[in-house]
C-alpha positions as CSV (number, residue, x, y, z in Angstrom):
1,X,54.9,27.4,63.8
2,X,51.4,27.2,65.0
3,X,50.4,30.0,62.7
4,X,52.1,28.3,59.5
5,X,50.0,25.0,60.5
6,X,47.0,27.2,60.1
7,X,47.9,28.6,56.5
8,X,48.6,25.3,55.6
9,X,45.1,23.8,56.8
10,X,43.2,27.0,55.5
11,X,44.8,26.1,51.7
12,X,43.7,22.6,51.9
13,X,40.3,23.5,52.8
14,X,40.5,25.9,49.6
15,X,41.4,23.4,47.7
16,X,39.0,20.8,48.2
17,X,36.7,23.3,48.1
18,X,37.7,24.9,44.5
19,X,37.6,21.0,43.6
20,X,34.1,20.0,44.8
21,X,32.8,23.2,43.6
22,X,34.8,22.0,40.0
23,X,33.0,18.2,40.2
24,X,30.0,19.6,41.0
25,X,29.8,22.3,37.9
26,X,30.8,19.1,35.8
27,X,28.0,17.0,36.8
28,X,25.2,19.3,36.2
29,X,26.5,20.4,32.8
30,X,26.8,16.6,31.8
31,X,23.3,15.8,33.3
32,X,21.9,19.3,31.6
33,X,23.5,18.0,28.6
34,X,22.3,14.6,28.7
35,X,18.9,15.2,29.8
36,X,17.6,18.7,28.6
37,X,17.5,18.3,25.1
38,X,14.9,19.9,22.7
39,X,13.2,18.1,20.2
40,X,15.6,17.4,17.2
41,X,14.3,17.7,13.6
42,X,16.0,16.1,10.8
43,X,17.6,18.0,7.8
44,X,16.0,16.0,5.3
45,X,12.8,15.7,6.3
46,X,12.6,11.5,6.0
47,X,13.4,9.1,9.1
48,X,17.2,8.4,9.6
49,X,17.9,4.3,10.3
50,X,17.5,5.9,14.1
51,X,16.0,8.8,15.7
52,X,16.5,7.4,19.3
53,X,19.1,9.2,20.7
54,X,22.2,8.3,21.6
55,X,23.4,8.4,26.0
56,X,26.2,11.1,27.1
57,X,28.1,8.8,29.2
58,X,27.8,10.3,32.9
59,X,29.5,8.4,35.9
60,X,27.1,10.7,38.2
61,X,23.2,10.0,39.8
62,X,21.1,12.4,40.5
63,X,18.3,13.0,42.9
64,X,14.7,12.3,42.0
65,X,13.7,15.4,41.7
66,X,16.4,16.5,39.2
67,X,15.7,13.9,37.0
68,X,11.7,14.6,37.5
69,X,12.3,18.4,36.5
70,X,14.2,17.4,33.2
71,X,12.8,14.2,32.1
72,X,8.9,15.6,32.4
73,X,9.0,17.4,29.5
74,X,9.5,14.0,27.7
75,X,6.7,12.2,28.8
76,X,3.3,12.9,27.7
77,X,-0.3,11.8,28.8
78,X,-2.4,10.1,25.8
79,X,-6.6,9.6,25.6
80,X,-7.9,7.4,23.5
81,X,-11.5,7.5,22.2
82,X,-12.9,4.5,20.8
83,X,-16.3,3.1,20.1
84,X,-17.4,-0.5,21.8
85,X,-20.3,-2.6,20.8
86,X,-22.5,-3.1,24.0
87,X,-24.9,-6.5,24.0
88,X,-28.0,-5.3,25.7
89,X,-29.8,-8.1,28.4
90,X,-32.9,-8.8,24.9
91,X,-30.1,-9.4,22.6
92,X,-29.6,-5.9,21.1
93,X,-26.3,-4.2,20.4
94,X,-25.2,-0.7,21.5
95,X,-22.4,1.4,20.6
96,X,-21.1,3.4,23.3
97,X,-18.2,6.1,23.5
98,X,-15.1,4.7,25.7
99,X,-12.3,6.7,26.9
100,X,-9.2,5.2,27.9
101,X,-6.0,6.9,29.1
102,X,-1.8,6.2,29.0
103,X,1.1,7.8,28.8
104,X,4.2,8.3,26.3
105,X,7.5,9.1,25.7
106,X,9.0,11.4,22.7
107,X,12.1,9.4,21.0
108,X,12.6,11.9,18.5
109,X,11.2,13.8,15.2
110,X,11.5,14.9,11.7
111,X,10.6,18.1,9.8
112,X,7.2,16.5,9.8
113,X,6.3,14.5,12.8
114,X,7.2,14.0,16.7
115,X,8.0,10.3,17.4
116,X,6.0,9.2,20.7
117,X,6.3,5.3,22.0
118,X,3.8,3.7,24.1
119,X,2.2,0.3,24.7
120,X,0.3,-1.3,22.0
121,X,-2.7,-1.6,24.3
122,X,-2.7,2.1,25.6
123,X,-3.8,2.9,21.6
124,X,-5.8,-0.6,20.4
125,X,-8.8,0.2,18.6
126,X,-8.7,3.8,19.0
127,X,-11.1,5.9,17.0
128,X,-9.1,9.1,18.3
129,X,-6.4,10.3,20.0
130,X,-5.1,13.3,21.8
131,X,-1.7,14.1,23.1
132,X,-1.2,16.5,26.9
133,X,2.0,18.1,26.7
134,X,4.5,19.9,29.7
135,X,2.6,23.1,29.2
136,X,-0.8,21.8,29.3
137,X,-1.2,21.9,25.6
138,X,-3.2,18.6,23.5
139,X,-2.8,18.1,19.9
140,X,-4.0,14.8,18.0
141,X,-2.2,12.2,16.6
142,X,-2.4,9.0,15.1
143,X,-0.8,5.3,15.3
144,X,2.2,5.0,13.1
145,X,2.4,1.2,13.7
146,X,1.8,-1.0,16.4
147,X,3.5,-4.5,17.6
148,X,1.2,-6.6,19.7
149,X,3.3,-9.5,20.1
150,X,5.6,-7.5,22.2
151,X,3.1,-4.5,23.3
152,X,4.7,-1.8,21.7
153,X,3.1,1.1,19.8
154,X,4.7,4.7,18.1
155,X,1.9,7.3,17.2
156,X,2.7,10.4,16.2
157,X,1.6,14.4,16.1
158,X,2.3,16.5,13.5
159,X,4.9,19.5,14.2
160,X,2.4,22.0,12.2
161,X,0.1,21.6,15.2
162,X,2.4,22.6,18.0
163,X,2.6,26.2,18.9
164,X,6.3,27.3,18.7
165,X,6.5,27.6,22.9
166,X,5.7,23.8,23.1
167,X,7.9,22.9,20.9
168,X,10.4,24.3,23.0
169,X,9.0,23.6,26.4
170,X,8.8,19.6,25.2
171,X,12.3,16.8,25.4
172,X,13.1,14.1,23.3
173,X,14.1,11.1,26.0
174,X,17.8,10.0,26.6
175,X,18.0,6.4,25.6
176,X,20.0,4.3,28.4
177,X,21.2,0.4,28.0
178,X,19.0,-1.5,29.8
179,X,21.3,-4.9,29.7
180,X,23.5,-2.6,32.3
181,X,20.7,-2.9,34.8
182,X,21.2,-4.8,37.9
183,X,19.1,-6.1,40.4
184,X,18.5,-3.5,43.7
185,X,19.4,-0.3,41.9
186,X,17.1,3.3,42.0
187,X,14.6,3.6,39.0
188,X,12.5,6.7,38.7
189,X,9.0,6.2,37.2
190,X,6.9,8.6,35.5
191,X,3.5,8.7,34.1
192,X,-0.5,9.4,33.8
193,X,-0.7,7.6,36.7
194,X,-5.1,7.1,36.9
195,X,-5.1,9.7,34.4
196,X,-4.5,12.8,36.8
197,X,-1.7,14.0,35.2
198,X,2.1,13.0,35.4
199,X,3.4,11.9,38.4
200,X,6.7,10.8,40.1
201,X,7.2,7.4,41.8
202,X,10.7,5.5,42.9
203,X,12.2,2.1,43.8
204,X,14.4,0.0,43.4
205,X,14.5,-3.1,40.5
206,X,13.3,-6.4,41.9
207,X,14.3,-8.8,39.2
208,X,15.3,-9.2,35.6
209,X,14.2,-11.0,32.7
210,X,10.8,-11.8,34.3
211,X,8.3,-13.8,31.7
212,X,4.8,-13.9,33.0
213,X,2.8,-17.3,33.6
214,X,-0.4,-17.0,30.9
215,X,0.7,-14.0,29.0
216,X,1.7,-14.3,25.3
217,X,4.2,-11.3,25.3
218,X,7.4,-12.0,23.4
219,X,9.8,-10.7,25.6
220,X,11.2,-10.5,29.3
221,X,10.2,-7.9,31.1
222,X,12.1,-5.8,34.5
223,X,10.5,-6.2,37.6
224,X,9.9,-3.2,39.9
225,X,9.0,-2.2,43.3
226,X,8.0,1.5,42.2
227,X,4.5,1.7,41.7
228,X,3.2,1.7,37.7
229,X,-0.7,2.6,38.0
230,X,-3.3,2.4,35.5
231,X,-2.6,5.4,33.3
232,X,1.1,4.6,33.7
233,X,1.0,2.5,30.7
234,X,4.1,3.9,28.2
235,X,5.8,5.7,30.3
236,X,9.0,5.9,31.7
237,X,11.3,4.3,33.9
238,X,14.7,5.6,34.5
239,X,17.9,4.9,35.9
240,X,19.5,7.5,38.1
241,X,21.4,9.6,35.4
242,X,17.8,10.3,34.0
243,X,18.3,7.7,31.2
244,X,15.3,5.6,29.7
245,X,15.6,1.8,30.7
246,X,12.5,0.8,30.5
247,X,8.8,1.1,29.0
248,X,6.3,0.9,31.6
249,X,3.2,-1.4,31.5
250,X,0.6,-1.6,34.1
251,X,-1.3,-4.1,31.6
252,X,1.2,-6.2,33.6
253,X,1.1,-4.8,37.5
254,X,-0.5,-7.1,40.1
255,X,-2.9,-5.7,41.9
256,X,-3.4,-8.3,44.5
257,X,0.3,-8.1,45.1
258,X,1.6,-4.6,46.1
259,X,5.0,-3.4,44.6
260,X,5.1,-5.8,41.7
261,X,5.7,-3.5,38.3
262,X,6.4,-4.2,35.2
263,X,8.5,-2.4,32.2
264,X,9.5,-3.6,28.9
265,X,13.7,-3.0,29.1
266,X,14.5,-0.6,26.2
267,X,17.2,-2.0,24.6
268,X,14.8,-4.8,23.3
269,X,12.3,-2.0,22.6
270,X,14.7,0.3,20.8
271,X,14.9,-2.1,17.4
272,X,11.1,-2.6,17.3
273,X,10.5,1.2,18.0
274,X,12.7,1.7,15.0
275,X,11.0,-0.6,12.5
276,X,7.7,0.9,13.7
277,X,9.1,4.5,12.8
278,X,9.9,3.7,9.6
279,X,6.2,2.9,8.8
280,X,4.7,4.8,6.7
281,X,2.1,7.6,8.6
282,X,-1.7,6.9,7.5
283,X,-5.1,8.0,8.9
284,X,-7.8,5.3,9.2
285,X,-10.5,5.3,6.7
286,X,-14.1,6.1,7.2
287,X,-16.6,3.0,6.8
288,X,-18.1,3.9,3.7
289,X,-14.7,3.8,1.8
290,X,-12.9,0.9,3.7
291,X,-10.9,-1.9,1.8
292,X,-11.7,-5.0,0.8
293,X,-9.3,-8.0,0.5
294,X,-11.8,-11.2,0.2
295,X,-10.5,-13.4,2.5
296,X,-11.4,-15.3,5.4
297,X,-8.7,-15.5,8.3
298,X,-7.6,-17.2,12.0
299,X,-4.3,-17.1,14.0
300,X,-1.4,-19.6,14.0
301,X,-1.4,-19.9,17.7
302,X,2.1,-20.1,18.6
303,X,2.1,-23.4,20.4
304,X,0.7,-24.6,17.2
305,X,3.6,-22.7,15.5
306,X,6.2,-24.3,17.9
307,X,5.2,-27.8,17.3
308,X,4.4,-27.5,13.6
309,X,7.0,-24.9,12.5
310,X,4.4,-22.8,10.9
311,X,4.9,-19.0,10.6
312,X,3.0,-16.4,13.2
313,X,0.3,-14.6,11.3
314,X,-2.8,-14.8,9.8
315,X,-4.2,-18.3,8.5
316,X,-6.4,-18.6,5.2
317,X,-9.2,-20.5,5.9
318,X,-11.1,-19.5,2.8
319,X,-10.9,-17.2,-0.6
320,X,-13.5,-15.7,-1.3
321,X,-14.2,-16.2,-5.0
322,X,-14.3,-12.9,-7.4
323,X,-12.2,-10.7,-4.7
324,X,-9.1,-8.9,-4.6
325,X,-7.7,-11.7,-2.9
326,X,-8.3,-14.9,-5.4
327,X,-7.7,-12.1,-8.3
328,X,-4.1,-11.6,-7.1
329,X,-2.8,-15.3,-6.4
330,X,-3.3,-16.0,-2.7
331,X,-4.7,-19.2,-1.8
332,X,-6.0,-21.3,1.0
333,X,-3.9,-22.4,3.0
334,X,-1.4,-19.3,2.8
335,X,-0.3,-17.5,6.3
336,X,-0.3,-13.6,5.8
337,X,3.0,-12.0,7.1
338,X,2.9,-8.3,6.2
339,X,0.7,-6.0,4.4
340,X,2.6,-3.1,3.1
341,X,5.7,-2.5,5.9
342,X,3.3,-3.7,8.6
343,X,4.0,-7.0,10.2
344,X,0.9,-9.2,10.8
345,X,1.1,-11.9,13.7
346,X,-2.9,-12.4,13.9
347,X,-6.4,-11.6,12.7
348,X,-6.3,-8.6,14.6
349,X,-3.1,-7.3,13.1
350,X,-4.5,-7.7,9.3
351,X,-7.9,-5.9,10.3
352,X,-6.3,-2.9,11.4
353,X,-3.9,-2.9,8.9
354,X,-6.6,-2.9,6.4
355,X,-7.8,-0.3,8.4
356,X,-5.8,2.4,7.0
357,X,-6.5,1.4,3.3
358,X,-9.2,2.7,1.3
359,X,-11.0,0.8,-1.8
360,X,-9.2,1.5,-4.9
361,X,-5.7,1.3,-3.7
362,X,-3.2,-1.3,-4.1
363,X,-1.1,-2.9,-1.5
364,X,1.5,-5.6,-1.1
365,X,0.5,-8.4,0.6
366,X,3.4,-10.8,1.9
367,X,2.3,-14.5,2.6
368,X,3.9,-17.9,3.7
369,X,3.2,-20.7,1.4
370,X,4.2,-24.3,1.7
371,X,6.3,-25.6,-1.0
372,X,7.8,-29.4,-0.7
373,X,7.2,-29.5,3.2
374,X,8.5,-26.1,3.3
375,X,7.2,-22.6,4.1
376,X,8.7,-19.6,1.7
377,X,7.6,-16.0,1.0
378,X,5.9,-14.7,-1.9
379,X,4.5,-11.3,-2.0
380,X,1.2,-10.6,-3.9
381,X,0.2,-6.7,-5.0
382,X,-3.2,-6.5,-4.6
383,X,-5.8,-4.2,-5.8
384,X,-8.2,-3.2,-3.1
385,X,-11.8,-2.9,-3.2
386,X,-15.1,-2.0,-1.3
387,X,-17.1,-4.8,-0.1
388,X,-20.2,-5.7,-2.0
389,X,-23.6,-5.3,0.3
């Protein structure tokens, strides 16, 4: 008897050994499946409705490290080099060469292009930029569109530039659902933290749905304890099945307040991401050939939008006379919307969007004009040209 007990213990043992030994396979193919994907390129060469990919449904968490070893190679480390105007102490201006530094997350590609998202901020008025890869590799790229309102930016690199072994070494990111979020569970962060490269940092989430007193963002934002430096800006934060949930910001991080960060969720992200993709790819233009549109422009502030009912964008002050502008119908009076695909909320927004237009080439130019107490769309095509000295 005492010898049949034994048998009988040792087959359990086996048992729940062949079985953890099962669960345990499972889980690492579904997070190697989930999380190690290569860059995807698209048959057809043109943008589908979505290139953000779609979650494998994993009822597993993993340990930060796992998720730092296959989630890396999705996150990259962006400079951007601009030029600032400097007003010297006797009233002189000088230009001088800043250097600011972020990070970003690849969402996908085409036959053409690698998708990367980032803030808005991380790439404003950049006169270059350059992308760090996994392997230590840089190639440049350039803004594909940009959405201040909600901070929100995709740039992108062009495949021809990437040796063949970064291609492979680099990730698209797994999209999560960031409405599933609650408050007190693990998040992973990763990022360009001070610009020394990517780093690692967890926590927990402190809140949900957090809107900050005095900033003009458009959306709510998740709350973190895990620390989001400067340089962190665009990068990632994860749940524990190495999904993206989040878009980190340190424009938002309190620094007199330690383990307060901030991360725009990603299923608000994901639609604006996707409009922004679908823009078309332009370089900016040189001085001496930039566009002229001939009018003179201030933002609808949006309290003033609340309490008026006036569309966000950019308000016409003045026409000037003989331009592009008065030459294709817009008037006084008239709020710009969108030029071309790219939505205009301010000044700011038509400047740069003018930006990537040389003289000589036409553009449509969507206002909001008041008809009968009421604001409706008209769209003008407009013939660009230089500015007269």
């Amino acid at each position: 008897m005492q010898i049949k007990k034994k048998k009988r213990v040792a087959v359990r043992l086996l048992t729940a050994f062949l079985c953890g030994a099962a669960v345990g396979m499972a889980a690492g193919m579904v997070f190697y499946r989930q999380v190690h994907q290569e860059v995807p390129v698209q048959s057809d060469g043109e943008a589908q409705s979505s290139v953000l990919p779609e979650t494998v449904p994993s009822a597993f968490t993993y340990a930060v490290s796992d998720i730092s070893r296959e989630v890396m190679p999705a996150v990259v480390a962006i400079t951007n080099t601009s030029v600032q105007e400097l007003e010297s102490f006797f009233g002189f201006s000088q230009s001088y060469e800043s250097v600011g530094r972020g990070s970003g997350i690849i969402i996908g590609a085409d036959k053409e292009e690698l998708y990367i998202a980032t803030n808005n901020h991380v790439v404003s008025d950049s006169q270059t930029l350059s992308v760090a890869f996994i392997d230590g590799t840089a190639a440049s790229a350039v803004v594909k569109g940009t959405d201040r309102e909600n901070d929100l930016a995709v740039i992108v690199v062009r495949l021809s530039s990437l040796e063949e072994s970064t291609r492979h070494a680099i990730r698209t990111a797994v999209l999560g659902d960031s409405t599933e979020v609650e408050v007190g569970q693990q998040v992973v962060a990763i990022g360009n933290a001070l610009g020394y490269g990517q780093s690692v940092t967890s926590g927990c989430v402190s809140a949900l749905d957090r809107k900050l007193d005095g900033d003009e963002l458009g959306i709510t934002l998740i709350q973190t304890d895990a620390a989001i430096n400067p340089g962190n800006s665009g990068g990632a934060l994860l749940n524990m099945k190495g999904e993206l949930i989040g878009i980190n910001s340190a424009k938002y991080a309190s620094y007199n307040v330690e383990g307060m960060g901030y991360a725009i969720p990603i299923s608000t992200a994901s639609p604006i991401l996707d409009d922004l993709i679908h823009i078309e790819t332009r370089d900016k233009v040189p001085d001496n050939r930039a566009a002229y549109l001939g009018v003179v422009c201030r933002d609808v502030e949006a309290e003033v939008s609340e309490i008026y009912g006036m569309p966000l964008g950019a308000y016409v002050d003045e026409v000037r006379q003989s331009t592009p502008a008065e030459a294709a119908g817009i008037k006084a009076g008239d709020i710009i919307v969108a030029l071309a695909n790219r939505k205009i909320r301010s000044r700011d927004d038509l400047l740069e969007a003018l930006s990537y237009y040389a003289a000589g080439e036409s553009v449509d130019v969507t206002v909001q004009r008041t008809e009968d107490g009421e604001y409706k769309e008209q769209t003008f095509h407009v013939l660009l040209s230089k500015k007269k000295s």
